[in-house]
C-alpha positions as CSV (number, residue, x, y, z in Angstrom):
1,X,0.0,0.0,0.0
2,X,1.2,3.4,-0.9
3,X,1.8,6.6,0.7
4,X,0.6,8.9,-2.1
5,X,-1.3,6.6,-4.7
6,X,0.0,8.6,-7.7
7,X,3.2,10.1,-6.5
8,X,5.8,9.4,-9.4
9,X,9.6,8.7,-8.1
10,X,12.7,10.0,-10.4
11,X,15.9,7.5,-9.2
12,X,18.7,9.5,-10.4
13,X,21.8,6.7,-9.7
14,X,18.9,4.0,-9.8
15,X,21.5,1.5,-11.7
16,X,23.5,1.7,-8.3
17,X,23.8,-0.1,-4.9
18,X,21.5,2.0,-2.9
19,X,19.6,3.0,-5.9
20,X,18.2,-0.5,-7.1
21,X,17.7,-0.9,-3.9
22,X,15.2,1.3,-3.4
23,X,13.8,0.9,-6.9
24,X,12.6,-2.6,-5.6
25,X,11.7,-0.6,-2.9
26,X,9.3,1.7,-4.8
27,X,7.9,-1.0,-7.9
28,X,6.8,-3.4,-4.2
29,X,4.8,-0.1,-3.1
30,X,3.4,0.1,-6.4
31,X,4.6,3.7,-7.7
32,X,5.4,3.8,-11.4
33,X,9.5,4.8,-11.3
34,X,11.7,6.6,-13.3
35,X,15.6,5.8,-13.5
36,X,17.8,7.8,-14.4
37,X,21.9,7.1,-14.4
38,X,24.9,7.3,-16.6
39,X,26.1,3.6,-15.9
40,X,29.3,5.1,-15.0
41,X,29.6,3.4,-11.7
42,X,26.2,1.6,-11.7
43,X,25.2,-1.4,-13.5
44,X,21.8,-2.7,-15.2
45,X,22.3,-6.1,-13.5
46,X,21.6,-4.6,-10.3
47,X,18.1,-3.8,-11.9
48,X,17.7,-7.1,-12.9
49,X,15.0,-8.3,-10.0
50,X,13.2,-4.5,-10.3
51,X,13.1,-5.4,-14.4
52,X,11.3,-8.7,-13.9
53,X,9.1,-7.4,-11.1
54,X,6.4,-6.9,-13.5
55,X,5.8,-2.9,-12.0
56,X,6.3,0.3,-14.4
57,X,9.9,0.7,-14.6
58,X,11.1,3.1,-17.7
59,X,15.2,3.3,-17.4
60,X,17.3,5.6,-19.0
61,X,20.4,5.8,-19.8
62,X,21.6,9.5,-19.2
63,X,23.8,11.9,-17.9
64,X,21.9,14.5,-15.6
65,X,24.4,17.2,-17.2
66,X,22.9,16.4,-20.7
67,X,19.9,19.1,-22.0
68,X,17.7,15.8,-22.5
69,X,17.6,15.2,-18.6
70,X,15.2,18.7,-18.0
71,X,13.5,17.3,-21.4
72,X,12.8,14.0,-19.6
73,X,11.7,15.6,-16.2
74,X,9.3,18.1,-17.2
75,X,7.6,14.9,-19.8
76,X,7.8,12.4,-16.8
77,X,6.9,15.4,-14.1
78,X,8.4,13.0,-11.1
79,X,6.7,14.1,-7.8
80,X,9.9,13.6,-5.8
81,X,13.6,13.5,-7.5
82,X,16.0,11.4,-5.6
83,X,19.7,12.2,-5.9
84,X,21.8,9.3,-4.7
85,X,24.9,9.7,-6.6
86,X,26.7,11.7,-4.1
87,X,27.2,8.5,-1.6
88,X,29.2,6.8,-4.2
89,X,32.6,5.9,-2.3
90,X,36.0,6.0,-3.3
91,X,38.8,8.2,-5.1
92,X,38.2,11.7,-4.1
93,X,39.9,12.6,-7.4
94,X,38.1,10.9,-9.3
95,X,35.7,13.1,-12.3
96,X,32.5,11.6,-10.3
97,X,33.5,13.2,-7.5
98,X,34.3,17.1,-9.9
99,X,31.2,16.6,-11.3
100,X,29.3,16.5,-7.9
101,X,28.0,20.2,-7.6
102,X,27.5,20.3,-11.2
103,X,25.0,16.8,-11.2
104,X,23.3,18.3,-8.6
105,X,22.6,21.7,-9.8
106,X,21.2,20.0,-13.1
107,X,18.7,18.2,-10.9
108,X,17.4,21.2,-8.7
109,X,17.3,23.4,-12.1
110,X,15.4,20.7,-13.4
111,X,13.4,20.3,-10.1
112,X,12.7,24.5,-10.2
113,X,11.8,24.7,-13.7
114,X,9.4,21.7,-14.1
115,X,7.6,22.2,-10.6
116,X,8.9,18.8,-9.3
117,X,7.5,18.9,-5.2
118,X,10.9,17.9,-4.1
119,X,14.5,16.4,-3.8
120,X,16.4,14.1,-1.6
121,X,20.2,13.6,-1.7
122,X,21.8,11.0,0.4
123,X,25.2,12.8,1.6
124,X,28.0,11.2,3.2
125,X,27.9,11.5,7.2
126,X,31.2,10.6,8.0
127,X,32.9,13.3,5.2
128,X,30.7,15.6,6.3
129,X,30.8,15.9,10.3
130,X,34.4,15.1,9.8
131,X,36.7,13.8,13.1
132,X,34.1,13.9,15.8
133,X,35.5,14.4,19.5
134,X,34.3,10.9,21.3
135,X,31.8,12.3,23.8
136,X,29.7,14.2,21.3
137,X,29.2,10.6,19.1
138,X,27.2,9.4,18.3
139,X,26.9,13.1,16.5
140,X,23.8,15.1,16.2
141,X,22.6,17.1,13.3
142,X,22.8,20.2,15.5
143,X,27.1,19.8,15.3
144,X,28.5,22.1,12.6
145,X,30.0,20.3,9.5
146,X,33.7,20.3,9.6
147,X,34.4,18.4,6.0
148,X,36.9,15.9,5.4
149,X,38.7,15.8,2.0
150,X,37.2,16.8,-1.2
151,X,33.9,14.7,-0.8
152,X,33.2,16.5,2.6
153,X,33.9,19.9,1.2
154,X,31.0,18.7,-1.7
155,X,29.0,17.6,0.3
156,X,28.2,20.6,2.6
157,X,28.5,22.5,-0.8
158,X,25.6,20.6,-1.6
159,X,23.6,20.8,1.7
160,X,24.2,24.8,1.1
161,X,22.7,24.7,-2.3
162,X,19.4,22.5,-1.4
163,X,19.1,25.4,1.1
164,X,19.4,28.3,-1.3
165,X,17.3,26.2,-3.8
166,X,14.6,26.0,-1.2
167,X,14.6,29.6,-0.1
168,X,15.1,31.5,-3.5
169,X,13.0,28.6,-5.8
170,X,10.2,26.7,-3.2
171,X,12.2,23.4,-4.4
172,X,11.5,21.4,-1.2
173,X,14.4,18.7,-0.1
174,X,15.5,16.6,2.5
175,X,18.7,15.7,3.0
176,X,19.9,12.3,4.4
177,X,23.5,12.3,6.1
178,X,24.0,8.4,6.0
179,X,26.6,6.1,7.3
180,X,28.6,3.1,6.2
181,X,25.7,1.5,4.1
182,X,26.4,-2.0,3.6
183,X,24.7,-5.2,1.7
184,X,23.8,-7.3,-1.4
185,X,25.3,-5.8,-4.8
186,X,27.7,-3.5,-3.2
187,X,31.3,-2.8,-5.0
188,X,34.4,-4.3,-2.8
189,X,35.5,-1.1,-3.4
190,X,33.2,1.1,-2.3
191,X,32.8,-0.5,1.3
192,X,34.4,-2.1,3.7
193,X,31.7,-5.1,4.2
194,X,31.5,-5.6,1.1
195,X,35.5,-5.9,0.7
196,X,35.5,-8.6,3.5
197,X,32.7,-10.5,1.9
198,X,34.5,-10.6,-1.1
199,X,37.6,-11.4,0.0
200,X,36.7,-14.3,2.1
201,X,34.2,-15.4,-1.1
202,X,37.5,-15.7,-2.6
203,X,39.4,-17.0,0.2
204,X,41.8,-14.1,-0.1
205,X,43.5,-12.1,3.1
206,X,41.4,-9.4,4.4
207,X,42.8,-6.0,4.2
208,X,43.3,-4.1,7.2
209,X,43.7,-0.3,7.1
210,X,45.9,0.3,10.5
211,X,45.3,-0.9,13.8
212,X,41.6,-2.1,13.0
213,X,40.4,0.4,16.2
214,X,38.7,3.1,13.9
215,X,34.5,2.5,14.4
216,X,32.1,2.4,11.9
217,X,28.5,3.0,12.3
218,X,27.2,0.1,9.8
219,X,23.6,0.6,8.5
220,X,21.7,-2.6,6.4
221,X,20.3,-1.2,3.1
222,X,16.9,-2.3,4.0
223,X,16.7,0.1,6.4
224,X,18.7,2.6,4.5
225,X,16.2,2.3,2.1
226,X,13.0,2.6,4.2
227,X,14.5,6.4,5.4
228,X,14.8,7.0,1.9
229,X,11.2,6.1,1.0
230,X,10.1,8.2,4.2
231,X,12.0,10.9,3.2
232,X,9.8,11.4,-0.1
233,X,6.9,12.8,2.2
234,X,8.7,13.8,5.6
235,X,11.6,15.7,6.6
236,X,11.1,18.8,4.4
237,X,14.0,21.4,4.5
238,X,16.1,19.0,6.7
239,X,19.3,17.4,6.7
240,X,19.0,14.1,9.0
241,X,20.9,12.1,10.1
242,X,20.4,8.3,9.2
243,X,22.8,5.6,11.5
244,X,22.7,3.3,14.0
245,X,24.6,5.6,16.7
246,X,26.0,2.2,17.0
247,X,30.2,2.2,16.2
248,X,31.4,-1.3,15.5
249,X,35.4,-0.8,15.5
250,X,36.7,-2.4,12.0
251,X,38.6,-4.8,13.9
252,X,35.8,-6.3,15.3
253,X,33.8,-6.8,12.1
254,X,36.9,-8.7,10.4
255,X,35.9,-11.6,13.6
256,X,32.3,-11.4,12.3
257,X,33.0,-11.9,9.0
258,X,36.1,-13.8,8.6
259,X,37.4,-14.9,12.5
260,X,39.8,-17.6,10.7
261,X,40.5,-15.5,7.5
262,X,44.6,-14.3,7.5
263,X,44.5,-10.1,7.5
264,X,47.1,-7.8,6.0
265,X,47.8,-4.8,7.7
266,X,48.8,-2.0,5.3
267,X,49.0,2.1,6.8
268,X,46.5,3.7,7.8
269,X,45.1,6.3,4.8
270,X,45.5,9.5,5.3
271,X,42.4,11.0,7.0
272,X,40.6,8.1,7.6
273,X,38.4,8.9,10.3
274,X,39.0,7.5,13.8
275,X,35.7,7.4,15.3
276,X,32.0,7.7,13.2
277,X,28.2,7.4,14.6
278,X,25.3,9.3,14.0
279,X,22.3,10.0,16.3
280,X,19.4,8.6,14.9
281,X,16.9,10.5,17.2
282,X,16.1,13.2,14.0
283,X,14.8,10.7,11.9
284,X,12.7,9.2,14.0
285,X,11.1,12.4,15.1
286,X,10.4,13.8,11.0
287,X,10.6,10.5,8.9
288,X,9.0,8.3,12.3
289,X,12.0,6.0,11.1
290,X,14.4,3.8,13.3
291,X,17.3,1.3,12.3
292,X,15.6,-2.2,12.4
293,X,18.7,-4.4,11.4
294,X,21.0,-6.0,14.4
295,X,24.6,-6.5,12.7
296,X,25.0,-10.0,12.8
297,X,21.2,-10.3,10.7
298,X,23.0,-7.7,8.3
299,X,25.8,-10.2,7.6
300,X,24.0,-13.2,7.1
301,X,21.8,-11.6,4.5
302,X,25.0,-10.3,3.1
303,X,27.6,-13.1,3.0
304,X,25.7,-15.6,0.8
305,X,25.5,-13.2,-1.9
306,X,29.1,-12.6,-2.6
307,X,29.5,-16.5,-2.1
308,X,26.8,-17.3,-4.5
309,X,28.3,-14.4,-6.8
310,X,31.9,-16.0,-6.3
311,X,30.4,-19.7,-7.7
312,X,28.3,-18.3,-10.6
């Protein structure tokens, strides 16, 4: 049963992890969905369940920069826009990562000029809060951003323009600061349980970054997905925070995963956070949300499909 019987989702980065994810997500509710990515890091296959679903799926194969995107908005008028490309791990020099601001100015000019109700981004929590003193974590929305690297600096860029956006142009957003999201159909490379579940799929060493002491606050897609979903109605002019508040040191997740698999240690990258949680208490005030996933549930819904992926 729906929210908003009607309501017409826009997935831009719906050929991704998080993305297809919450494509199945939206075809189960019954809304007819829109995708929209570049394939540049995403991949059809990981549509490949939403395809055969039997719901209204229409994918397309576009860049966001490119004129045809506004084309494609204002014929499809999407009730809600979301923006997940920004969450997209990895090289912080990579031309993704340039193209950041620019990807989403193209959506909110869309958004503004075709009356779309509304966009959510899912920003990275980690880059943005940046090295958070212990007894303040897990961290609240109410810190100021102090942005790691070149994705933090992005990513508050971005959080500043969904503001002006909403002031100057009525184009309503929420903005989700997520954690380390983790599950079926994630790269190895774009998180960390992932890269143990592929490693031990293929009975390779597990890589350690340092000591193993820096925390992680590990949220299951499902539930990742359900604040997403939420966030299509609630949350309006907000960024919230979307965790666990629970840090699980890296350390200890290798002896979840892997307790007989050899490690590697190799140094520690440079500014790779020490400590990361987030409080979840926003989201379950404005989206009435709340992480449902214990860790060790996360993992065993997790581990078989890198195994089965290994043997196919």
């Amino acid at each position: 049963m729906t929210e908003t019987p009607g309501m017409t989702p826009m997935v831009v980065g719906g050929a991704g992890f998080l993305g297809s994810h919450l494509v199945d997500r939206l075809l189960a509710e019954g809304f007819a969905t829109d995708v929209v990515d570049d394939l540049s890091t995403g991949s059809l296959a990981n549509l490949a369940d939403a395809r055969s679903a039997g719901g209204s799926l229409k994918i397309h194969t576009l860049d966001v920069r490119a004129v045809e995107f506004g084309s494609l908005v204002g014929m499809r008028r999407p009730d809600v826009i979301y923006h997940l490309g920004l969450l997209v791990p990895g090289n912080t020099e990579r031309e993704a990562d340039g193209a950041a601001v620019a990807n989403v100015l193209a959506v909110l000019e869309a958004a503004r000029q075709h009356g779309v109700g509304k966009v959510v981004v899912a920003l990275p929590a980690g880059s943005l809060y940046g090295e958070v003193p212990t007894r303040e974590l897990p961290v609240k929305e109410s810190r100021p951003f102090e942005p790691v690297g070149v994705r933090g600096v992005l990513a508050r860029t971005v959080a500043e323009l969904l503001a002006v956006y909403r002031d100057e142009h009525a184009v309503e957003y929420t903005a989700l600061a997520m954690t380390s999201v983790y599950g079926p159909r994630q790269r190895p490379g774009d998180g960390v349980v992932a890269a143990f579940a592929v490693a031990l799929a293929q009975g390779e060493p597990f890589v350690l970054q340092g000591d193993g002491r820096q925390t992680r606050d590990l949220l299951y897609v499902d539930d990742a997905v359900d604040a997403l979903f939420r966030a299509g109605q609630r949350g309006s002019g907000l960024v919230i925070n979307v965790g666990t508040g629970v840090q699980t040191a890296i350390r200890d997740l290798v002896a979840l995963v892997g307790p007989h698999a050899p490690v590697v240690h190799q140094t520690r990258r440079h500014g790779d956070l020490t400590r990361v949680a987030v409080s979840p208490t926003r989201a379950r005030i404005h989206l009435q949300w709340s992480p449902w996933t214990e860790l060790a549930s996360g993992l065993g819904s997790t581990l078989p499909f890198y195994a089965a992926a290994n043997t196919a």
